[in-house]
C-alpha positions in Angstrom: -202.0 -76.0 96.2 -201.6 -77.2 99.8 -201.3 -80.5 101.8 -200.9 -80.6 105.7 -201.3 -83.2 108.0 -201.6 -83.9 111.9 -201.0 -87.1 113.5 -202.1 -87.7 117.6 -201.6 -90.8 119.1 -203.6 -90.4 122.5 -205.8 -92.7 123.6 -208.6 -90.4 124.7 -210.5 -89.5 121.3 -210.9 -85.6 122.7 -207.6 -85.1 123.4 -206.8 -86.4 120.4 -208.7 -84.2 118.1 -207.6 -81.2 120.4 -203.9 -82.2 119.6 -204.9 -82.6 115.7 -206.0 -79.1 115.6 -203.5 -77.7 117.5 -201.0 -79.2 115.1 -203.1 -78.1 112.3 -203.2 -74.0 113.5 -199.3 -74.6 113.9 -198.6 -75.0 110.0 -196.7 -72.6 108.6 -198.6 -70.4 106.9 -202.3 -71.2 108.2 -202.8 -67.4 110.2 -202.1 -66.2 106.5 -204.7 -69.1 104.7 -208.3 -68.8 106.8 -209.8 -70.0 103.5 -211.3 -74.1 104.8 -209.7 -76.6 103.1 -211.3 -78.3 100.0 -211.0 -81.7 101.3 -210.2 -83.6 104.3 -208.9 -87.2 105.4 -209.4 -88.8 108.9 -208.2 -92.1 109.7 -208.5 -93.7 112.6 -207.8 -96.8 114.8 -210.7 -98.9 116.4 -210.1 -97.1 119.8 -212.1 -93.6 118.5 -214.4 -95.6 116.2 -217.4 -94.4 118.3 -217.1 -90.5 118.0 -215.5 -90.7 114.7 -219.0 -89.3 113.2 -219.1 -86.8 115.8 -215.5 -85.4 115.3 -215.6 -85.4 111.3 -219.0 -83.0 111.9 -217.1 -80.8 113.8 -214.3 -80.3 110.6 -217.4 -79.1 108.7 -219.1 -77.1 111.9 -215.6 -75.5 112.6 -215.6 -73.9 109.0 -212.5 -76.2 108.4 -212.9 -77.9 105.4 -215.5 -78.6 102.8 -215.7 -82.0 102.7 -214.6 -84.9 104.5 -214.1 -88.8 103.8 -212.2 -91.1 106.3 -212.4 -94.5 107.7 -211.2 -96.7 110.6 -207.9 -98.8 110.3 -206.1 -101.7 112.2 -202.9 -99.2 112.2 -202.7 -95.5 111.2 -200.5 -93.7 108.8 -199.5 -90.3 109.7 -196.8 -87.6 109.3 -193.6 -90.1 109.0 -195.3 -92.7 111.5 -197.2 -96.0 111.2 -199.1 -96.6 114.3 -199.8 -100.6 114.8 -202.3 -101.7 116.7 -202.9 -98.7 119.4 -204.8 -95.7 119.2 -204.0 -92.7 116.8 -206.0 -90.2 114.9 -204.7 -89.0 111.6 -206.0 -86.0 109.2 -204.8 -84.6 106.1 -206.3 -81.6 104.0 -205.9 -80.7 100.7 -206.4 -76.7 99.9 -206.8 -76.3 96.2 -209.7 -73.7 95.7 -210.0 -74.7 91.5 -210.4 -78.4 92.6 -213.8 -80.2 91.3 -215.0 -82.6 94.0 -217.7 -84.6 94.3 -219.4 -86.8 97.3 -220.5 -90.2 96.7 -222.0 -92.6 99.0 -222.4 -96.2 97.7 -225.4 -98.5 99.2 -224.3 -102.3 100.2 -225.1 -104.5 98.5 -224.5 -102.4 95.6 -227.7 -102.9 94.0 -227.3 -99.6 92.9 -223.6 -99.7 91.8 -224.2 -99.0 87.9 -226.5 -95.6 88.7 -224.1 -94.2 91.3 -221.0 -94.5 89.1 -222.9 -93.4 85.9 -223.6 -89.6 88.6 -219.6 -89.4 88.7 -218.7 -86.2 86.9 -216.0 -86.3 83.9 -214.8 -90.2 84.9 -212.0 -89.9 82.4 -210.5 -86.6 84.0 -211.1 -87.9 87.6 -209.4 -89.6 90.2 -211.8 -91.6 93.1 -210.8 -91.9 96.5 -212.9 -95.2 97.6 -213.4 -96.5 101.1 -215.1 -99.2 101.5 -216.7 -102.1 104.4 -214.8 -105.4 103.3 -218.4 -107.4 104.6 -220.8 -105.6 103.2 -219.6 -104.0 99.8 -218.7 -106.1 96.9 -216.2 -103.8 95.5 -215.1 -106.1 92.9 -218.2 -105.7 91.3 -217.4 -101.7 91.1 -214.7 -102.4 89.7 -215.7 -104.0 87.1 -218.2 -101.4 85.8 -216.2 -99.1 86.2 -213.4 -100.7 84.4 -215.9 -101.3 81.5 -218.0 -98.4 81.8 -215.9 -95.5 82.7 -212.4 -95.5 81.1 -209.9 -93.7 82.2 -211.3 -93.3 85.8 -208.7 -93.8 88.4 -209.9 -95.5 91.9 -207.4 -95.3 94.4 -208.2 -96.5 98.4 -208.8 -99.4 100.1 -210.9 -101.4 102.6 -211.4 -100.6 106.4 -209.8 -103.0 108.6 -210.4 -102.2 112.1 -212.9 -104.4 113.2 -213.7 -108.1 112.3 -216.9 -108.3 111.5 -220.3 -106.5 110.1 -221.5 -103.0 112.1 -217.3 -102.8 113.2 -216.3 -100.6 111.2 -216.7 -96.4 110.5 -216.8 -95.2 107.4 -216.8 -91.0 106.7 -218.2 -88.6 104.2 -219.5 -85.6 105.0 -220.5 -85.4 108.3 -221.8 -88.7 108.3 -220.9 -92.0 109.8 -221.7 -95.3 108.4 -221.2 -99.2 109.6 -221.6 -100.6 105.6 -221.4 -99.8 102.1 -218.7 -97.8 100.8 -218.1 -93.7 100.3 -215.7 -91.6 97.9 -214.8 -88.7 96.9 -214.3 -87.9 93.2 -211.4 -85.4 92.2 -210.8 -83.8 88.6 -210.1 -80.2 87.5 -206.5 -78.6 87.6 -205.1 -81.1 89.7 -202.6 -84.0 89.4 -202.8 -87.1 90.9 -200.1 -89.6 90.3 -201.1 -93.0 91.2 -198.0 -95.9 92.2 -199.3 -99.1 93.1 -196.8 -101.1 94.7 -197.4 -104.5 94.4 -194.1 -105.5 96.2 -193.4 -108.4 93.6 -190.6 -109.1 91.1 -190.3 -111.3 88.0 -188.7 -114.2 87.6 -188.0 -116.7 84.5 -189.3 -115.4 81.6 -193.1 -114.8 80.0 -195.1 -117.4 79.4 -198.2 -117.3 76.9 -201.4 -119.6 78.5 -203.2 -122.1 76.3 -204.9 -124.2 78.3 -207.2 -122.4 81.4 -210.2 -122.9 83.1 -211.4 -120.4 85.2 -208.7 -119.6 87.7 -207.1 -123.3 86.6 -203.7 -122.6 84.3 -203.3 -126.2 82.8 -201.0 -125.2 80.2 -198.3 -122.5 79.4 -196.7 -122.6 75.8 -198.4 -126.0 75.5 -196.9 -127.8 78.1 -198.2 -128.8 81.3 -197.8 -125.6 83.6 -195.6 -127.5 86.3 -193.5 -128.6 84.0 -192.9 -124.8 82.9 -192.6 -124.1 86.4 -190.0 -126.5 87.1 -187.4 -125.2 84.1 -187.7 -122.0 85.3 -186.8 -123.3 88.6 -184.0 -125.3 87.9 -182.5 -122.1 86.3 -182.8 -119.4 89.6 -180.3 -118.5 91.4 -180.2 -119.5 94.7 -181.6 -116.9 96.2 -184.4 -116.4 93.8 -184.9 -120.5 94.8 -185.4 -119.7 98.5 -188.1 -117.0 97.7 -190.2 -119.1 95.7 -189.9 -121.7 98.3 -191.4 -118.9 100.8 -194.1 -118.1 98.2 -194.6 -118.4 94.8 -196.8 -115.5 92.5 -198.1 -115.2 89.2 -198.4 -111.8 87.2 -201.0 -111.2 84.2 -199.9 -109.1 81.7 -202.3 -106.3 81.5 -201.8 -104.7 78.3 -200.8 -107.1 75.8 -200.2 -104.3 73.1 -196.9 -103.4 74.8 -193.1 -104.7 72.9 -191.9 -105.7 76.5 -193.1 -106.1 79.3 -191.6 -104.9 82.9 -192.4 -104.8 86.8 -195.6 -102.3 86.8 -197.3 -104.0 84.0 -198.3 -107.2 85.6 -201.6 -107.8 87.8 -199.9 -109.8 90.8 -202.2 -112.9 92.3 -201.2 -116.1 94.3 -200.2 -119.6 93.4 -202.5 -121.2 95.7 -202.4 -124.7 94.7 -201.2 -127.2 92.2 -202.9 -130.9 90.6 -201.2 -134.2 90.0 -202.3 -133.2 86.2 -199.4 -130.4 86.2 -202.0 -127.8 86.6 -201.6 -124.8 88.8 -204.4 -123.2 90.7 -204.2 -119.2 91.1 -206.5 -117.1 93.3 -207.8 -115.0 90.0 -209.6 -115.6 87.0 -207.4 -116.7 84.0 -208.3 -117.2 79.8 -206.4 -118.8 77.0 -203.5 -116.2 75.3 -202.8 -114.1 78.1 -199.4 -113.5 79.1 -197.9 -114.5 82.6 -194.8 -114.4 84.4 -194.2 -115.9 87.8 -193.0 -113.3 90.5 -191.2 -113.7 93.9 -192.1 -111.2 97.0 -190.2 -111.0 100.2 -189.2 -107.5 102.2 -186.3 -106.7 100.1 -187.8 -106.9 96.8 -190.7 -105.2 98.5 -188.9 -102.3 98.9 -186.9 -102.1 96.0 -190.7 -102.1 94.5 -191.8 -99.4 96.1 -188.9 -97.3 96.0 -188.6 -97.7 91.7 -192.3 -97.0 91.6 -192.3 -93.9 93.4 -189.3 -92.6 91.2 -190.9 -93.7 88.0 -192.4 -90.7 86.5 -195.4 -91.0 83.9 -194.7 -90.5 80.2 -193.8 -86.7 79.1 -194.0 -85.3 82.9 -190.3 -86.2 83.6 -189.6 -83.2 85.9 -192.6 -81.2 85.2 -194.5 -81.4 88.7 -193.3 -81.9 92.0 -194.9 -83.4 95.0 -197.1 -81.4 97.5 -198.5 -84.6 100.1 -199.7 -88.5 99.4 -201.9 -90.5 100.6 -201.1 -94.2 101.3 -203.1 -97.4 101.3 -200.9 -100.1 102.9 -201.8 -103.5 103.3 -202.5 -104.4 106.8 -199.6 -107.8 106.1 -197.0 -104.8 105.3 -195.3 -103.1 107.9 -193.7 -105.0 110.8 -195.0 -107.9 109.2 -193.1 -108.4 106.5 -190.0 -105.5 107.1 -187.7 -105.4 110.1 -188.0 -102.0 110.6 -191.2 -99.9 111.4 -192.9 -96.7 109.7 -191.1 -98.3 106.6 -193.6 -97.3 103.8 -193.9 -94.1 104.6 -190.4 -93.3 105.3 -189.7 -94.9 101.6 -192.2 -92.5 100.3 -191.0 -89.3 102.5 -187.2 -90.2 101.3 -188.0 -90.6 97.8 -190.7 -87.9 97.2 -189.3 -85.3 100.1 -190.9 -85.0 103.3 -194.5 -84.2 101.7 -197.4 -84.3 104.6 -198.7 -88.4 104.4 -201.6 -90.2 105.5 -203.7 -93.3 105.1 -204.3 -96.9 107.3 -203.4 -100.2 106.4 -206.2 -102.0 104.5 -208.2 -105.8 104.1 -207.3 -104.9 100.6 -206.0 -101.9 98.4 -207.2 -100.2 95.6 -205.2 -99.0 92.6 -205.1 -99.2 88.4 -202.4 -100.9 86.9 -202.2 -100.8 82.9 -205.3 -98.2 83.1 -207.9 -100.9 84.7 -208.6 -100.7 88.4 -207.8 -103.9 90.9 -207.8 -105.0 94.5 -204.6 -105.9 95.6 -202.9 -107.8 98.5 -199.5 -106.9 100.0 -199.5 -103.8 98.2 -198.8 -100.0 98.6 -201.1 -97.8 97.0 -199.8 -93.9 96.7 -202.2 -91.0 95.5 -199.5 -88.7 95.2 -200.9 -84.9 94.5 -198.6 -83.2 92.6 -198.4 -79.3 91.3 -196.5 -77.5 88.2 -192.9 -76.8 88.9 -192.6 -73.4 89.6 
């Protein structure tokens, strides 16, 4: 197995795909591999948007690869670069000749969502790139058939963010160009993929069981009002967990209840958006009676801390049995400069931690990743496919 990538940042979209296959030809080893890749990522800012279709044909025309999915981004991931806001054109490949992949293209609306997920090939065994129009797909809604319908399916990606409204957007798979709906690419056969979803957040306090909620209303936690929960916990922080709530307070939802403890990674992170003179607290997600929260902090540093544990965690009985060959990142579009004080920091975290593995990806109006085995959209996080292959 194979990854390479190419990066150009010109603003001309020609010289810019020249530049990307130049770079390409110039991997070591690629006179000696004229086999096509099996699959290929472009990503691109807003400022090539209108060949994109045109220069993702040409991959396929070329003999290059064999398939191709991409979309448009407000910045561009590339190499060891994340390119805000001005023109760049990224690509990585994958060569992996025993790799099972399969095209999908998903309608908007998604009237259809149930029968195109139900033609995915082994679900349980797969991993599903997904990238998808924020204004015309209701991904959520995937999500949750997939969730229920096909366990064990991972769905890794996010949601195209260069343009601001409906038609602005360019969304890739095979040759083809679309303005709406979403496209994916399903991978399974011999084949690791390593998913790390970064949600950037850390606990604080201690867990808290709900019993008293109304759809994404938490009126109670351990049978007292939920401010007034809120408020011990507070008066316990130190004083630099007190600032970060101040900046913004979190909630996580325990995701598998079935676990003895519980530990950064196995909460779903949403917003405290609000609180009521009742000592209720409003959060931006659904929320039932007996689920098990704990409120979470977020700010740069513990952001990065995140991201850096959660690439070095390794899964359950692989501890040292792959290494990585090239990721692909999902950032969100409130992450880099943002929210650190230095740039390209994502993917310089995940080409410190994981070697200097070929990256790409965009920053995202949302990211796609499983946490606890269920599939979410996320905020403010970083969502890794890492492909990985049996230590030599």
């Amino acid at each position: 197995m194979k990854c390479v990538s190419a990066l150009s940042t010109a603003r001309s979209a020609s010289t810019a795909f020249h530049q990307i296959l130049e770079r390409l030809d110039a991997e070591p080893g690629s006179d000696a591999d004229p086999d096509p890749a099996d699959l290929t990522l472009i990503f691109s800012s807003r400022h090539h948007a209108a060949v994109l279709g045109k220069l993702s044909q040409a991959f396929l025309e070329q003999g290059r690869t064999r398939h191709v999915l991409g979309c448009t981004g407000e910045s561009i991931v590339g190499d060891e670069q994340e390119v805000e806001n001005k023109p760049a054109l990224a690509v990585w490949s994958l060569h992996h000749s025993a790799a099972e992949i399969q095209a999908v293209r998903f309608d908007p609306g998604g009237g259809s969502l149930r029968q195109s997920l139900a033609s995915l090939e082994k679900p349980s065994e797969s991993t599903l790139i997904l990238l998808a129009d924020p204004f015309t797909f209701g991904v959520n809604d995937l999500l949750k058939i997939a969730n229920e319908d096909l366990v064990g399916l991972k769905i890794l990606g996010g949601m195209a963010s260069a343009g601001n409204e409906p038609g602005s957007n360019r969304l890739l798979l095979d040759g083809e160009a679309f303005t709406d709906g979403a496209v994916a690419l399903r991978i399974s056969g011999p084949i690791a993929v390593r998913t790390v979803v970064s949600q950037g957040c850390r606990p604080i306090g201690r867990t808290l069981l709900v019993t008293k909620a109304e759809q994404n209303i938490i009126r109670e936690l351990g049978r007292r009002p939920a401010l007034e929960a809120l408020r011990e916990i507070f008066r316990d922080l130190p004083e630099e967990d007190v600032d970060k709530v101040k900046e913004g307070l979190h909630i996580g939802r325990v995701i598998n209840e079935y676990q003895e403890s519980f530990h950064r990674g196995d909460f779903l992170v949403r917003n405290v958006v609000g609180a009521e003179e009742s000592g209720a607290i409003q959060i931006n997600d659904l929320i039932r009676v007996g689920q098990t929260v704990q409120f979470h902090v977020r700010d740069a540093e513990t952001a990065d801390e995140d991201l850096r544990e959660s690439l070095a965690r390794r899964p359950k009985g692989d501890e040292g049995g792959t290494v990585p060959v090239g990721a692909l990142l999902f950032s969100c579009n409130g992450r880099g400069t943002r929210l650190f004080d230095v740039p390209n920091h994502d993917v310089a975290t995940i080409r410190e931690v994981l070697g200097p593995i070929p990256v790409a990806g965009f920053f995202a109006m949302g990211e796609l990743g499983p946490i606890g085995g269920q599939n979410f959209m996320h905020g403010f996080t970083a969502s890794v496919a890492v492909f990985e292959q049996p230590v030599a």
